[in-house]
MIZAZA-183221 format. One line per 2 residues: number of its first residue (from 1); their letters; for each residue x, y, z of C-alpha. Coordinates in Angstrom, 3 decimals. Each point is the difference from the previous one (the first is absolute). Layout:
MIZAZA-183221
NUM = a = X Y Z | ...
END
This chain:
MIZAZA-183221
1 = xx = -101.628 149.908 112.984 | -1.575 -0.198 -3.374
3 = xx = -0.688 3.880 0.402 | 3.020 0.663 1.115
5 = xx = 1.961 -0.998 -2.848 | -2.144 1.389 -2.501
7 = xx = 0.307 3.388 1.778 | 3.956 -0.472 -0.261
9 = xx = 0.060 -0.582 -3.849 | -2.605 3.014 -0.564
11 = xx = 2.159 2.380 2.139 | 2.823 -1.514 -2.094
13 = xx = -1.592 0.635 -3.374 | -1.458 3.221 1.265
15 = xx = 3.722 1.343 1.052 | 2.026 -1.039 -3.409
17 = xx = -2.920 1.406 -1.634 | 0.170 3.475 1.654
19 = xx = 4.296 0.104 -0.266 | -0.008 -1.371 -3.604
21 = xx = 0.052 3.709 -1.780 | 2.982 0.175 2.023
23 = xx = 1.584 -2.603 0.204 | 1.131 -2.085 -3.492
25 = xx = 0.019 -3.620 2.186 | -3.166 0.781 1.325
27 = xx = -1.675 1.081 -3.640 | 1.339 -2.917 -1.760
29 = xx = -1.868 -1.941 2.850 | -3.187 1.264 -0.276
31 = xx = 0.308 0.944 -3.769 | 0.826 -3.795 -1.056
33 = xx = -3.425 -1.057 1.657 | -1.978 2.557 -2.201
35 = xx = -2.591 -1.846 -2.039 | 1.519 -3.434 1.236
37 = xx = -3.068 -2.229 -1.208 | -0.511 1.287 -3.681
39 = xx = 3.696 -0.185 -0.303 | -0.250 -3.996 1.502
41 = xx = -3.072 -0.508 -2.192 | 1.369 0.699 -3.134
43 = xx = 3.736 -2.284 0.614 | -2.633 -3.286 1.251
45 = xx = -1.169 -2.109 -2.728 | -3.045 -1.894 1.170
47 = xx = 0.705 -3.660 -0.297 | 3.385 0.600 0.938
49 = xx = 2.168 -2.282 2.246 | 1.281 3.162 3.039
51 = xx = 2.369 -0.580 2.598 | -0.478 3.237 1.847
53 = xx = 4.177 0.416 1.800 | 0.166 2.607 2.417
55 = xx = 3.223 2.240 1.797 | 0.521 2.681 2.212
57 = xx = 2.690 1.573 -1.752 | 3.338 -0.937 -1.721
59 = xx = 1.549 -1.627 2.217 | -2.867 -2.616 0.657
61 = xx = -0.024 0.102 -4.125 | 3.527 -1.461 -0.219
63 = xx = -1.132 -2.644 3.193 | -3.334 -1.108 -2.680
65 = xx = 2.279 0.341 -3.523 | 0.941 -3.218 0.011
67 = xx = -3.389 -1.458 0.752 | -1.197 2.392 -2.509
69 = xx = 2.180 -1.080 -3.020 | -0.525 -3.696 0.767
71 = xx = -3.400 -0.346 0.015 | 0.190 2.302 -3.511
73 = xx = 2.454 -2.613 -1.186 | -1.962 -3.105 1.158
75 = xx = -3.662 1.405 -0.354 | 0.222 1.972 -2.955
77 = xx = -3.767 -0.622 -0.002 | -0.418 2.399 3.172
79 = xx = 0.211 3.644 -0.194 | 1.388 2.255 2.881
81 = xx = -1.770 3.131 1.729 | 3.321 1.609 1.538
83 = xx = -0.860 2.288 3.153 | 1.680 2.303 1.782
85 = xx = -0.588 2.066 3.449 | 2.793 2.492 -0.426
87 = xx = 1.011 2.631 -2.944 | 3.741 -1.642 0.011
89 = xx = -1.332 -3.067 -1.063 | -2.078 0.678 -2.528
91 = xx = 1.579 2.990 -1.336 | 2.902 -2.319 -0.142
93 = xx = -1.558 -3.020 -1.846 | -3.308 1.826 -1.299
95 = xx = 1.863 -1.669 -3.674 | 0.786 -3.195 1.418
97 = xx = -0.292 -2.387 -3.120 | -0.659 -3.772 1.909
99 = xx = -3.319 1.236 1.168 | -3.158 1.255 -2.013
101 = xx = -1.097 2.693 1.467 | 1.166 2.201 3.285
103 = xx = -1.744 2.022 2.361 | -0.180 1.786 3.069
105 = xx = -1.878 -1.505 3.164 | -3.065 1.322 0.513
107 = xx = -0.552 0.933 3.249 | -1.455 -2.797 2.659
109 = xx = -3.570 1.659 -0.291 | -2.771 -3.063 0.172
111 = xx = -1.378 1.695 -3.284 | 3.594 -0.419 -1.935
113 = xx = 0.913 -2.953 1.754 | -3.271 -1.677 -1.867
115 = xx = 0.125 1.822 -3.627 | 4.073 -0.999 0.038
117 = xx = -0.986 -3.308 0.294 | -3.298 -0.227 -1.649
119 = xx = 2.004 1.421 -3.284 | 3.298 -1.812 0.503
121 = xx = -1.435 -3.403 0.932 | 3.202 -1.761 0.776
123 = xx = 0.310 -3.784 0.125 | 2.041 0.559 3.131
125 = xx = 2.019 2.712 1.167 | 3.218 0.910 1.565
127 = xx = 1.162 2.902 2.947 | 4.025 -0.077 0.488
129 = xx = 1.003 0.861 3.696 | -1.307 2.126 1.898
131 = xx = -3.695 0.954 -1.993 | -2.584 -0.396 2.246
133 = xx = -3.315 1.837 -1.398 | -3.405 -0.953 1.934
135 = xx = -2.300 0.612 -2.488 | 1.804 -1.243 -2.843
137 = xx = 0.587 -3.564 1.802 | -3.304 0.079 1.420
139 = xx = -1.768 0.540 -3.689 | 2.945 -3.037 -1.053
141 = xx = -1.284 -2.154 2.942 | -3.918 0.217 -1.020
143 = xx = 0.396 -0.575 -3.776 | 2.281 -2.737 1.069
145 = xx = 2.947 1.014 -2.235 | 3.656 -1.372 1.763
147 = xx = 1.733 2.559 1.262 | 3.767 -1.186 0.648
149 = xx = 2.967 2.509 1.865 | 3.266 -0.528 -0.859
151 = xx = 3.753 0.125 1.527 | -2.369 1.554 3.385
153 = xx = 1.754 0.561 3.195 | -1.115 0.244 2.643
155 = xx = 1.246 1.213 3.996 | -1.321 0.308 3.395
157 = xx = -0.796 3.681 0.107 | -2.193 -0.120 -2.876
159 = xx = -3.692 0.902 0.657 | -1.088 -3.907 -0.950
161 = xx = 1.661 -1.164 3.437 | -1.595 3.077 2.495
163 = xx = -2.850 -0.580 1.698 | -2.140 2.969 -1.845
165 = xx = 1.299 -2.356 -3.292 | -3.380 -2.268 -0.424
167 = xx = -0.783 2.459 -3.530 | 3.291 -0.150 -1.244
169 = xx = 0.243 -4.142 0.877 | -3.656 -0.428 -2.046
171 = xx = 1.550 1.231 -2.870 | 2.859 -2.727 0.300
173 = xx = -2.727 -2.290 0.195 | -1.397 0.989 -3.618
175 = xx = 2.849 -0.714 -1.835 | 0.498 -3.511 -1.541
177 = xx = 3.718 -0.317 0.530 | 2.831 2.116 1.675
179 = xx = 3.104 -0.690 -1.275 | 2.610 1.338 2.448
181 = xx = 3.855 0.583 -0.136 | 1.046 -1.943 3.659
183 = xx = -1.280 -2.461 2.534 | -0.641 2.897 2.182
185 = xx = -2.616 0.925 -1.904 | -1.180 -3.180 -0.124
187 = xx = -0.254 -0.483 3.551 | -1.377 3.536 0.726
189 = xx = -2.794 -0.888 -2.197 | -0.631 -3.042 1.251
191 = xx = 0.108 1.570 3.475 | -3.099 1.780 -0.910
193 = xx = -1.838 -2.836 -1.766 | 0.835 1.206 -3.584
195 = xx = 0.682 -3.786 -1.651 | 0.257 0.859 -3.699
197 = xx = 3.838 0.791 0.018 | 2.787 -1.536 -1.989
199 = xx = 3.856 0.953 0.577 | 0.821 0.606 -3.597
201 = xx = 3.190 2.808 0.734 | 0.200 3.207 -1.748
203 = xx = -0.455 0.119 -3.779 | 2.643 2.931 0.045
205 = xx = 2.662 -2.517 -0.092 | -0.850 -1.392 -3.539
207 = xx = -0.145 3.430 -0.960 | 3.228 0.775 0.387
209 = xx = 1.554 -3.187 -1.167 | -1.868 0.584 -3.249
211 = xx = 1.529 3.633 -0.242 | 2.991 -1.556 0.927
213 = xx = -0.139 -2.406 -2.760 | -1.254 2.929 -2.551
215 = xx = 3.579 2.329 1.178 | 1.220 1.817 -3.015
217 = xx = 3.592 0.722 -0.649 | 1.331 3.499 1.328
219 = xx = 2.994 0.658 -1.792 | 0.767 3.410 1.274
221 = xx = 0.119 -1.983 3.588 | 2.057 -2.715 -1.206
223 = xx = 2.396 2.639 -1.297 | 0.001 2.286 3.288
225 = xx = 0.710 -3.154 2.106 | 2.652 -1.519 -2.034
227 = xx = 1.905 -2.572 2.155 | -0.750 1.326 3.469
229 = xx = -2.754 -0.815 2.263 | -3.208 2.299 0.187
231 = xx = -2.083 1.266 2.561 | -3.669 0.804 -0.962
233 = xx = -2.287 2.463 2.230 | -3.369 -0.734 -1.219
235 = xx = -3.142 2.515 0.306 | 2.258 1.965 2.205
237 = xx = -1.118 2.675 2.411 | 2.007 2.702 1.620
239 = xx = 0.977 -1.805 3.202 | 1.494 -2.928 -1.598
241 = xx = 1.975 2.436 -2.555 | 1.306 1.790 2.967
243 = xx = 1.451 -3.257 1.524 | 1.286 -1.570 -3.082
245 = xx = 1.509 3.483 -1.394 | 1.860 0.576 2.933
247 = xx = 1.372 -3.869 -0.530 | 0.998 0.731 -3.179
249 = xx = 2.105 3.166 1.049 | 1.716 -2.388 2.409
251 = xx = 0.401 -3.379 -2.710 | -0.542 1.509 -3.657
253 = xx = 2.418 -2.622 -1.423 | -1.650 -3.047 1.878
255 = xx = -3.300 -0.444 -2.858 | -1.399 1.744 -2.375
257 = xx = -3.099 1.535 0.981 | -3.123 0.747 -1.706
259 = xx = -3.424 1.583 1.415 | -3.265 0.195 -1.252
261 = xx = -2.061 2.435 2.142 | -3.545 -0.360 0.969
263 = xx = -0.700 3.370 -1.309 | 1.904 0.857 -3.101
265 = xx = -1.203 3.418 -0.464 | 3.276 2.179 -1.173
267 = xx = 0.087 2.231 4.018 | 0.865 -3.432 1.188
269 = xx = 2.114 -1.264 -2.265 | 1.866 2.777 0.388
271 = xx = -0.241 0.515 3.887 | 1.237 -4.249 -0.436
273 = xx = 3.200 1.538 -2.076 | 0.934 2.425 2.768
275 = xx = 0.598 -2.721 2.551 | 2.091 -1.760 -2.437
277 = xx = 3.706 1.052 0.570 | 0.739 -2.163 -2.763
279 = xx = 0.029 0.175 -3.912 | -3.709 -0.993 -0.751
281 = xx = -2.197 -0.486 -3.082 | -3.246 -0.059 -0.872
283 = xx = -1.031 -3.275 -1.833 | -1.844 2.748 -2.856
285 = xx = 2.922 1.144 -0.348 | 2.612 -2.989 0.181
287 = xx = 2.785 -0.130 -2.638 | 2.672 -2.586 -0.429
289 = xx = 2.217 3.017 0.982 | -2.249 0.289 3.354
291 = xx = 1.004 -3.470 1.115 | 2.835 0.776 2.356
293 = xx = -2.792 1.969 2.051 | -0.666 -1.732 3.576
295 = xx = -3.441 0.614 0.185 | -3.030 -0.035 -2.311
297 = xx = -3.229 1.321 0.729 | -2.801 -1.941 -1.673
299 = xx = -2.197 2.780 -1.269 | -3.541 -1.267 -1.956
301 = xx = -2.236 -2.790 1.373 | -0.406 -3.605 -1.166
303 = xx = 3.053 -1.333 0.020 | 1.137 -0.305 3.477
305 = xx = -1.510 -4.143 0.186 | 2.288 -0.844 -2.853
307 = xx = 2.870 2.120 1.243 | 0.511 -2.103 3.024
309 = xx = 1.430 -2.828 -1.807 | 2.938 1.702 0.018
311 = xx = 0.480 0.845 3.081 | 2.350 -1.982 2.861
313 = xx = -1.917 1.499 2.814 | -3.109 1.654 0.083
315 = xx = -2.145 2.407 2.352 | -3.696 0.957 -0.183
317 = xx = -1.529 3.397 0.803 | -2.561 0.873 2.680
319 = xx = 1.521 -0.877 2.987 | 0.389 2.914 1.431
321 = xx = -3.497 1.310 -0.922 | -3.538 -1.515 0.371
323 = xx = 1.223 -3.630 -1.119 | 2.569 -2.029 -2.690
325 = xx = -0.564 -0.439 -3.755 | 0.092 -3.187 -1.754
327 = xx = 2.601 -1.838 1.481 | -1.157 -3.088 -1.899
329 = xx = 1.652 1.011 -3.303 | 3.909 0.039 0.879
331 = xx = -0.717 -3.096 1.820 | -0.742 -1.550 -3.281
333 = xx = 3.370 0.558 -1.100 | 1.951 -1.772 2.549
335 = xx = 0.773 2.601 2.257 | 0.341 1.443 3.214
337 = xx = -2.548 2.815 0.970 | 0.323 2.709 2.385
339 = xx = -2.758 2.163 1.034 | -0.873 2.541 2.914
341 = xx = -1.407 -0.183 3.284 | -4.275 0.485 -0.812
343 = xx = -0.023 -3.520 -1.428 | -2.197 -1.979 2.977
345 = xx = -3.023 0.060 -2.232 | 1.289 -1.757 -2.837
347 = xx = -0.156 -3.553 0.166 | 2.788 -0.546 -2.471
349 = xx = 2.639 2.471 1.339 | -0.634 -1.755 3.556
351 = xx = 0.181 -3.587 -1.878 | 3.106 1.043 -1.514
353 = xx = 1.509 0.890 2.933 | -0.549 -2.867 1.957
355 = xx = 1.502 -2.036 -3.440 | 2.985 1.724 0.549
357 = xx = -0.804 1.220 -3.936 | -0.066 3.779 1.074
359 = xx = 1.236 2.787 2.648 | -1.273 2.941 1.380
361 = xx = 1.808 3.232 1.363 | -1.218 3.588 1.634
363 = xx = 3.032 1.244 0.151 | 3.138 0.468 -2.006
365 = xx = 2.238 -1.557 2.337 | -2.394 -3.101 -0.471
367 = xx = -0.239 0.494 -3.953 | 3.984 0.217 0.095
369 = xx = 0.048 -3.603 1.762 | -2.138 -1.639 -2.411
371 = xx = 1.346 0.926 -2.624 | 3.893 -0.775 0.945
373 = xx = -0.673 -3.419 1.099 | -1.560 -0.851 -3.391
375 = xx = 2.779 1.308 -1.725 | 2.340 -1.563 2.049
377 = xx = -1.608 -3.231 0.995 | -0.416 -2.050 -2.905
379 = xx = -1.723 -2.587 1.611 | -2.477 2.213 1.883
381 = xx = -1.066 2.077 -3.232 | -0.285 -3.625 -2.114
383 = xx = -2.458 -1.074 2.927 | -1.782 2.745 0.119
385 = xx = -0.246 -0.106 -3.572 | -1.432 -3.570 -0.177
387 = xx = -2.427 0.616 2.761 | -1.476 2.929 -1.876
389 = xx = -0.589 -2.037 -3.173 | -1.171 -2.933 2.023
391 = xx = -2.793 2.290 1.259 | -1.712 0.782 -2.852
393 = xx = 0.595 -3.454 -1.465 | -2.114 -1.702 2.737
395 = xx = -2.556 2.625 0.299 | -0.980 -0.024 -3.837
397 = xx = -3.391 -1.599 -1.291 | -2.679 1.815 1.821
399 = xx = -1.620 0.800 -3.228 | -0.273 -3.379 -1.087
401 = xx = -1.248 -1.342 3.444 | -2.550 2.637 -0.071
403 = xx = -1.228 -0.796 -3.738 | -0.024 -3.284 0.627
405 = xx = -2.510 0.133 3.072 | -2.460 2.720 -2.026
407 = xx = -0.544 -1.853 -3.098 | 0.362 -3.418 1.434
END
C-alpha cells in the first residue's frame, strides 16, 4: 500500500508541476516549495524551543487560530512553524504576525518528511482536521515527537473504516492524541481500536466568539438601518440572491436589506443591482442622503463578521452550491440563521437545525415561509434566537480542553 501512496503523491507533484506555467494556482504551488530547506534553515535558531503547527488551507487555519494565539500568549517561550498545503492559505496568511515563521508543506516524500523535521525539531506538533501525511507522521512516530489532531471528524465512509483501510488506520495509531469534534468520532475510532481520543468540540466556536467580542462599530450600517429591522445575506452566491431578490420585489418595505456577496468583483455587483427592483446602494458609496435606499450591497471584504450585529435575521451563502459558509458567526449575535439545501456535511448547520436555532429552504416559496413567520411570530423568532446563541455558548472551550491535555 506503501507504494501505492507514494505513486499517488508523485503523480500529484508530477501533474501541478507540468500545469504550473499555466496555471497561477498551480505555480504558486509548486513555486512556494522552491528551495524549501535553505529557506527553513535560515528562520530556525538552533537551541530554539519549535512547535511545528500544521493546516491544509484557510479554512483549517481559522479551525487552529485559536490554538495558535493561545499557546503564543501562554508559551511565549515556544516559537511556531506555520504550514500550509494549499496557495489560499498561505498566500493568505504568508504575513501572519502570531507565528515566527510560515511555510509551505513540503511534499510527503520520506526524504522531506526527515530534513522538515530534522531542521524544525518540534517539542510536539499539531495537524488540524483532516491532515493525514504518512511519511511525515511516520518520521513524528520514530523520533517520538507527539503528534496531536485537532477539532477531527470523522464518518463511516472514510477510508479508516473500509476493509482496504489497515494503512490509513496505522497512521491513526502514530499519533499521540486525536482530539475530535463529536462522540461519533469517538466511537468510530474506538470501533477500530484507535484509544487515544478525547471529545474536545470544535475550536471554531471560540473563534468566533472572540471575533464576536473584537466587532467594530459600522456606522454607515447603523445609519442605513435606522429603526427598522435588517436582513443580512452573508457570502452570498447567485442562487440565494435570486430567491431573496425576488422576495424583496414582493416585501421591500418589510426590512432593510443588506448583502455582502461571496465574490465582490464589480460584473457581480452589478449583475446583483439588476435583480434589485429597488433603490439600492453600494456601502462604497453610502451617503446620509443614500439612506432611504432599500437595499445595500456590501462591496469590499472584511467586514461582513462585524456587520451581522446588526442584523434581525441573517442568511449564509453556499447553499445552493458545493456547501454553506460560516454559519457560526451570525449565531454569535443572537440570531436566527437561514441557509440552503447542501448543508448535510456541516455538523453545525445540522446541530442548528435540530436546536431549532436555524432554517433551511430550496425554494422561494420555502424562503418566503421562513421568513414571514419570524416577522410575524414574535415568539418563534425570540426562540429561535436564543437557541442560536445557546449553541455556540455550550460548544465553546475546545481550545482550552485541548491545551490543557498537550502541556499537562
Amino acid at each position: 500500500m506503501y507504494t501505492l501512496y507514494y505513486i499517488v503523491i508523485f503523480t500529484y507533484y508530477a501533474i501541478l508541476c507540468l500545469i504550473a506555467p499555466f496555471n497561477a494556482k498551480a505555480s504558486l504551488w509548486v513555486k512556494g516549495r522552491k528551495g524549501w530547506k535553505a529557506k527553513l534553515r535560515g528562520k530556525v535558531n538552533q537551541g530554539g524551543r519549535y512547535v511545528w503547527i500544521h493546516c491544509s488551507s484557510l479554512g483549517e487555519f481559522e479551525q487552529g487560530r485559536p490554538v495558535i494565539e493561545a499557546i503564543k500568549r501562554d508559551h511565549p517561550e515556544l516559537s511556531i512553524i506555520l504550514t500550509f498545503f494549499s496557495p489560499s492559505g498561505y498566500e493568505n496568511r504568508k504575513d501572519y504576525p502570531e507565528v515566527d515563521y510560515v511555510c509551505y508543506l513540503p511534499v510527503d516524500f520520506k526524504r522531506n518528511s526527515r530534513d522538515f523535521i530534522r531542521i524544525v525539531n518540534p517539542e510536539f506538533v499539531i495537524f488540524v482536521k483532516y491532515e493525514f501525511w504518512y511519511n511525515y507522521i511516520s518520521e513524528l512516530h520514530k523520533k517520538q515527537i507527539p503528534l496531536y489532531i485537532i477539532s477531527a471528524i470523522f464518518r463511516p465512509g472514510q477510508h479508516f473504516f473500509k476493509w482496504y483501510g489497515a494503512f490509513f488506520r496505522d497512521m491513526l495509531r502514530k499519533i499521540e492524541i486525536i482530539f475530535v469534534q463529536d462522540q461519533r468520532s469517538v466511537d468510530l475510532l474506538e470501533g477500530i481500536g484507535i484509544k487515544s481520543v478525547v471529545l474536545s468540540g470544535d475550536t471554531r466556536f471560540d473563534r468566533v466568539v472572540e471575533i464576536a467580542g473584537t466587532a467594530v462599530d459600522i456606522p454607515r450600517l447603523e445609519q442605513f438601518r435606522g429603526n427598522e429591522k435588517l436582513f443580512l445575506a452573508g457570502s452570498s452566491w447567485r442562487r440565494d440572491e435570486e430567491i431573496i431578490t425576488q422576495y424583496i420585489r414582493k416585501n421591500p418595505l418589510r426590512m432593510k436589506w443588506v448583502f455582502a456577496p461571496h465574490e465582490i468583483d464589480k460584473p457581480n455587483i452589478d449583475r446583483l443591482e439588476k435583480l434589485i427592483d429597488e433603490k439600492v446602494v453600494r456601502f462604497s458609496e453610502f451617503t446620509v442622503q443614500a439612506a432611504d435606499a432599500r437595499v445595500l450591497i456590501i462591496d469590499n471584504i472584511g467586514m461582513l463578521s462585524s456587520a451581522y450585529k446588526y442584523a434581525h435575521i441573517a442568511e449564509v451563502g453556499g447553499g445552493f452550491g458545493s456547501g454553506i459558509h460560516n454559519i457560526l458567526e451570525p449565531a454569535c449575535w443572537k440570531i436566527p440563521v437561514l441557509f440552503g439545501p447542501n448543508h448535510e456535511d456541516y455538523k453545525e448547520a445540522v446541530d442548528l437545525l435540530c436546536e431549532k436555532g436555524a432554517m433551511t429552504f430550496d425554494s422561494f416559496e420555502g424562503f418566503s415561509e421562513i421568513v414571514d413567520k419570524l416577522l410575524s411570530d414574535e415568539n418563534y423568532y425570540l426562540n429561535s434566537a436564543g437557541k442560536a446563541a445557546a449553541y455556540i455558548a455550550k460548544n465553546t472551550g475546545a481550545t482550552a480542553r485541548i491545551l490543557d491535555k498537550i502541556f499537562r
